[in-house]
N, C-alpha and C positions, 0 to 999 in steps of 0.2 A: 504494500500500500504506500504512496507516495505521499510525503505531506505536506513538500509545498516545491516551487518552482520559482525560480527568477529569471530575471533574463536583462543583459546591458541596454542603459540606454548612454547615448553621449549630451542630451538636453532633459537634465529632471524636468525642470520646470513645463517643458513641452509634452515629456510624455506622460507627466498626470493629469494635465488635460485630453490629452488623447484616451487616454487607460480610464478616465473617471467616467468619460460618455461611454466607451465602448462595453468595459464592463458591465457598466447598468443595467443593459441591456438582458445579460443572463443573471442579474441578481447582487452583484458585488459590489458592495462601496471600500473606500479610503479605510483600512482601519489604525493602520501604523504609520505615522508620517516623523522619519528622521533626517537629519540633514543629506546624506545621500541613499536612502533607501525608502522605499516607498510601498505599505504590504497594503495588498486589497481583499477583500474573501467575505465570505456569508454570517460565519461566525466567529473565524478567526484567519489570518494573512495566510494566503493560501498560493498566492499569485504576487512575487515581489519584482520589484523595476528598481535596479541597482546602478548609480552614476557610475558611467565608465565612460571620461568624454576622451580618450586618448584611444577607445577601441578602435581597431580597424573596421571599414564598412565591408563587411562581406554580402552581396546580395544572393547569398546562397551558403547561406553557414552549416546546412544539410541536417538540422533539429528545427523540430517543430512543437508548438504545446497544444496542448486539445483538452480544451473545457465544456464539460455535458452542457446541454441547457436544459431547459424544458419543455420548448415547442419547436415548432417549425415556424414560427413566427419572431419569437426571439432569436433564431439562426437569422432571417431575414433582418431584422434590424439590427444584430451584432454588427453586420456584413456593410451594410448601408450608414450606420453610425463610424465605421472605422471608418470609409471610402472619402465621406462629409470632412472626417478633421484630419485628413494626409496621409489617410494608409491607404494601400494598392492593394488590388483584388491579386488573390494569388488562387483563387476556385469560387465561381461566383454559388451561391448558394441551390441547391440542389442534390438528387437521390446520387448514391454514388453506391451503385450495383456492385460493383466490384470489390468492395467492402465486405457487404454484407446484406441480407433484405432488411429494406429498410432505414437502411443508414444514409443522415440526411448532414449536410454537413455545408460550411462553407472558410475559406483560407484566407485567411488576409495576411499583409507585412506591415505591419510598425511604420512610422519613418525610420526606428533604423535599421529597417528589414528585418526583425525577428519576425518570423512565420507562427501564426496563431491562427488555432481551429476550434470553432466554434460548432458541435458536434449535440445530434438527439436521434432517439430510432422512435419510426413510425412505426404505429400498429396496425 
């Protein structure tokens, strides 16, 4: 069982704007805010954004994070909320057969291109 995740960013300030809409979307607010780390989650920081402004940009770091949602609605506006404040469609939202039946999902990139999935199964 995994108990949390982070991932760099090179602009705090930008990407808690970015992470405070997007996550909303499946349920997550702010819960940890320290001067370079930033934890978000439901009950407890589940999901952290760690200053690393000297990272290299790799647009292809080859990880990616996958967060359940709840619906196939909240897949849709995770997907639409990132796109709105500067992240890039990396899988626009839709059934992805090749998964699994049922598995509804959609990818986006961060600005600093960390690859995030926004992931629910339909019944």
């Amino acid at each position: 069982m995994i108990d949390h995740v982070s991932v760099p960013v090179r602009d705090l300030k930008r990407a808690v704007a970015f992470y405070e809409a997007v996550l909303a979307t499946l349920g997550y607010t702010k819960l940890d805010d320290r001067p370079a780390t930033i934890g978000f989650g439901k009950k407890y920081s589940e999901f952290w954004i760690n200053l690393r402004p000297n990272a290299p940009r790799d647009d292809d770091p080859g990880m990616h994070v996958a967060l359940r949602a709840k619906s196939k609605d909240a897949i849709d506006a995770f997907h639409a909320a990132a796109l709105a404040r500067g992240g890039v469609s990396d899988g626009a939202p839709g059934l992805r057969g090749d998964a699994s039946e049922g598995y509804y999902a959609a990818f986006i990139r961060d600005p600093d291109g960390n690859r995030i999935e926004a992931v629910t199964f339909l019944k």
